[in-house]
Phi, psi and omega in degrees: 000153187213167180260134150238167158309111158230177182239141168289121170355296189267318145269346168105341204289155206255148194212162163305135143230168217263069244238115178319329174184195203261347189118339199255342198249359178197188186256046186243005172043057188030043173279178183263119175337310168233180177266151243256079237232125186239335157203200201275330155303317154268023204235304165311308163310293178337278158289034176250159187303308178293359162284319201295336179284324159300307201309304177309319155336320208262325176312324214258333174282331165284002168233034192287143158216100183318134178270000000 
């Protein structure tokens, strides 16, 4: 495992993160171990039902294509 310069999910401030390998040693293509989180306030957010509906939202507009 190794740390690198990451961004917290919910807010952007920039943080450590725990990252599973360099990317080369498995098939986890170097993500981060847990999710990149900064604090317990965002941590809360992170997981309540009104982030996820948004992140979804923002999924379903970035692949929206007008007929």
């Amino acid at each position: 495992m190794s740390k690198e310069k990451g961004y917290c999910d919910v807010c952007s401030t920039e943080i450590e993160v725990t990252m599973c390998c360099s990317g080369h040693e498995c098939g986890c293509m170097g993500l981060p171990t847990e999710p990149p989180i900064c604090s317990e306030k965002c941590y809360d957010i992170f997981m309540s039902e009104e982030y996820r509906k948004e992140k979804e939202a923002e999924k379903s507009i970035a692949f929206f294509i007008p007929k």
